[in-house]
C-alpha positions in Angstrom: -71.2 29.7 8.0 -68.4 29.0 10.1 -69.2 25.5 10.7 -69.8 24.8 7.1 -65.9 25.8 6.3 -64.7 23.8 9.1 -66.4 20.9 8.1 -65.0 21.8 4.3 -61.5 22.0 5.5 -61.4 18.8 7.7 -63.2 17.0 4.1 -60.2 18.4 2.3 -57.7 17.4 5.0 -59.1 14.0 5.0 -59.1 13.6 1.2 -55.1 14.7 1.2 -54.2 11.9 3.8 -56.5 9.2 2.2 -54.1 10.0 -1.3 -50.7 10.4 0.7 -51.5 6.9 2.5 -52.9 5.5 -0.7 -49.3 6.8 -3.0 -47.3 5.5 0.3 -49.1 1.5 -0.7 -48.0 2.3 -3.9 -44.7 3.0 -3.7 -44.7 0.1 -0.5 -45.9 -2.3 -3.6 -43.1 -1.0 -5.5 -40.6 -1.3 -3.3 -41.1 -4.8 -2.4 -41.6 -5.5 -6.3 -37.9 -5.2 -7.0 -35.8 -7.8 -6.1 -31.7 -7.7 -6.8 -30.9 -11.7 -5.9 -27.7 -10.7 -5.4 -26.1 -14.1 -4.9 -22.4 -14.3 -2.6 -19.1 -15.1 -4.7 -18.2 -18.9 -4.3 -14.3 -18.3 -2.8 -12.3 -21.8 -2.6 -9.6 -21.6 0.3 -7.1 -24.0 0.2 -6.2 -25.4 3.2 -3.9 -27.9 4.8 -5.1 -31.3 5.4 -1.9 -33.5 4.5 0.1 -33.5 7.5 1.8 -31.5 10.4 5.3 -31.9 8.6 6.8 -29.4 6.0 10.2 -30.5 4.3 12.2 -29.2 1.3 15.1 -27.7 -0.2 15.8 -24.0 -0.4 18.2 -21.8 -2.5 19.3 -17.9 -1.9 22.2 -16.3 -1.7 24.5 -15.5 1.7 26.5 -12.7 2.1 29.1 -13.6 4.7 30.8 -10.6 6.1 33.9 -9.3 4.6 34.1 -12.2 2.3 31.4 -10.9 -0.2 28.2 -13.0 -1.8 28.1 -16.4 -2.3 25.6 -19.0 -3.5 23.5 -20.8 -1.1 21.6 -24.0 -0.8 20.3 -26.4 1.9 17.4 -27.8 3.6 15.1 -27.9 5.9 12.3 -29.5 8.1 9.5 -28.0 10.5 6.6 -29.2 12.8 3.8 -27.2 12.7 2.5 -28.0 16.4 -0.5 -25.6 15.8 -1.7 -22.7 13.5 0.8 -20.2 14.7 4.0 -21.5 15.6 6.2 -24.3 14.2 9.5 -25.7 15.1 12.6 -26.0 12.0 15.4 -27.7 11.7 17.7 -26.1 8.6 21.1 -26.9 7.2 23.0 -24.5 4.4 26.1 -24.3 2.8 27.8 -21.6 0.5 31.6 -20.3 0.7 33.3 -17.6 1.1 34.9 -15.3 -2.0 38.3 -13.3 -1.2 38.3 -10.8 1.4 38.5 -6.8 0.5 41.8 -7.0 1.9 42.7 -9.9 -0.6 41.3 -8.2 -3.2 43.4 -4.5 -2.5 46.5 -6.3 -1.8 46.9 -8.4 -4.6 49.1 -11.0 -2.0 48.8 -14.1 -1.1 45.2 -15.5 -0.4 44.8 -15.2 3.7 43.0 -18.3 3.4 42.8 -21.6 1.7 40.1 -22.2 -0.5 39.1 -25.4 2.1 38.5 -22.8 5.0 36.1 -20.8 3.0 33.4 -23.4 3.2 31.1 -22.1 4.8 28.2 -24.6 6.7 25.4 -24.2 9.5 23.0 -26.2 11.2 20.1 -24.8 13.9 17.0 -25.2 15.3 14.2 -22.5 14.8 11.0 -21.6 16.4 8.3 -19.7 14.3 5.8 -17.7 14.6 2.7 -16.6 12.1 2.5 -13.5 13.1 0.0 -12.3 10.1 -2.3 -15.2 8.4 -4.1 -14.4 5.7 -5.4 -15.2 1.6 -3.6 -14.3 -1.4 -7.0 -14.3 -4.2 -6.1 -16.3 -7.2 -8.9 -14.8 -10.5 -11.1 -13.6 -7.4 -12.5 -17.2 -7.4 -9.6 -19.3 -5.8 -8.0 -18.5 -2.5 -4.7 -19.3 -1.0 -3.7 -19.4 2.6 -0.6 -17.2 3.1 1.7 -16.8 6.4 4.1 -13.8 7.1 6.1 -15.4 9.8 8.9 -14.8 12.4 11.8 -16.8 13.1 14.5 -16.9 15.6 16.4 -19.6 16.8 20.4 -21.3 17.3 22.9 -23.2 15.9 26.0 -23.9 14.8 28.2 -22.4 11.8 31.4 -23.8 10.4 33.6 -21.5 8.7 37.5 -20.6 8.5 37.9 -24.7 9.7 36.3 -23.3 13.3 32.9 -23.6 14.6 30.6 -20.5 15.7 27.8 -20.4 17.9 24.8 -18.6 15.8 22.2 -16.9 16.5 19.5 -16.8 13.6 16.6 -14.4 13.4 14.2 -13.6 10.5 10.8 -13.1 8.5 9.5 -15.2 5.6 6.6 -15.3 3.7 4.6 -18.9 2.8 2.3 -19.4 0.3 0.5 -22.7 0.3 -0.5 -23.4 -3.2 -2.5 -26.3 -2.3 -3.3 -28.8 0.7 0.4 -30.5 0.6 2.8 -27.6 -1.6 3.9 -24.5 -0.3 6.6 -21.6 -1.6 8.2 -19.4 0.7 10.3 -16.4 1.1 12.6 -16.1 3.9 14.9 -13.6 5.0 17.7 -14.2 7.8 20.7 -12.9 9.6 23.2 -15.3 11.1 24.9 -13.9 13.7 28.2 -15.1 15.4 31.8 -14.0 17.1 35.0 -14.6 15.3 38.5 -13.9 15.5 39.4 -14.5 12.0 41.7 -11.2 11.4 42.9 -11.4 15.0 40.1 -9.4 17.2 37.2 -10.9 17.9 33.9 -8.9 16.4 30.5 -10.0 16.1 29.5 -10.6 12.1 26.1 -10.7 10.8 25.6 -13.1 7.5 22.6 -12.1 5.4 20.4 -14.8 3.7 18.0 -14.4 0.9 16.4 -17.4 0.2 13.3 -19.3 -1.5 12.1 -22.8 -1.1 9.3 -25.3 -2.3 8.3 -27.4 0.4 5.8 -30.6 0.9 3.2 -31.2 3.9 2.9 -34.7 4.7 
């Protein structure tokens, strides 16, 4: 008797895994059956294939210290000597408004209008510290840069010239393989003795720019 259950049992256990396997196929079969063809998105990146040599004119403003906000324009030229760093050469001019003094006083002007122009040349090095892609319709991709700058020149202001320091960030955008736009922000830093002490003055630009690659 108690060989007969056993060998019901082990039928019954045998039956159970013969379905589980045969539901495993099954669902195996179904499995495989479904397929999502999920295809990648097709991203164009824009890249630079014109030339090493970036060039163009820039405009901003320039807040020269103690002789208020002015209009600025000038331009400039850098070598890209590899993906990360680039040399520039810049010019700018603006001018200077009246002083706070002037303004309070009411007097006579401390300066002529000639000494107010206000001019600077330097040389730059860069750095692109954070590369990246700004997504255009999440189809088309352009190359972006978030850069450092710091460099030295010369500014010529209050009919004297300055030694200058220049440091910075900016933000370039190349729209495609020979245009870029770009952001820059810069202090200009130099000693004068314009009120009879010397004193260090930093000269805040805000400036944007459309250059060419050739």
């Amino acid at each position: 008797m108690d060989s007969r259950c056993k060998r019901i049992l082990l039928a019954a256990a045998l039956c159970s895994l013969a379905a589980t396997v045969a539901h495993g196929d099954e669902q195996a079969e179904s499995w495989q059956a479904i397929d999502p063809e999920v295809k990648p998105r097709e991203v164009e990146t824009v890249a630079i294939d014109s030339g090493d040599f970036e060039v163009g004119p820039f405009l901003g403003i320039l807040a020269i210290q103690d002789f208020d906000t002015d209009f600025l324009y000038g331009l400039r030229a850098a070598w890209h000597i590899s993906e990360d760093f680039f040399f520039e050469a810049s010019y700018g001019a603006s001018q200077g408004d009246l002083t706070s003094y002037e303004k309070l006083s009411g007097g006579a002007p401390l300066f002529q209008d000639s000494e107010r122009d206000y001019s600077f040349y330097g040389i730059n090095l860069g750095w692109n510290i954070l590369p990246g892609e700004a997504f255009v319709l999440d189809s088309h991709a352009l190359k972006s840069d978030f850069f450092l700058i710091g460099g030295a020149g010369n500014t010529d202001f209050l009919d004297d010239n300055f030694f200058t320091l220049t440091v910075g960030a900016g933000y370039r955008l190349l729209i495609n393989d020979w245009i870029s736009w770009r952001v820059d922000v810069r202090d200009h830093i130099f000693d004068r003795d314009a009120f009879g002490e010397s004193e260090t003055t930093n000269n805040f630009e805000l400036s944007t720019a459309v250059n060419f690659f050739f």
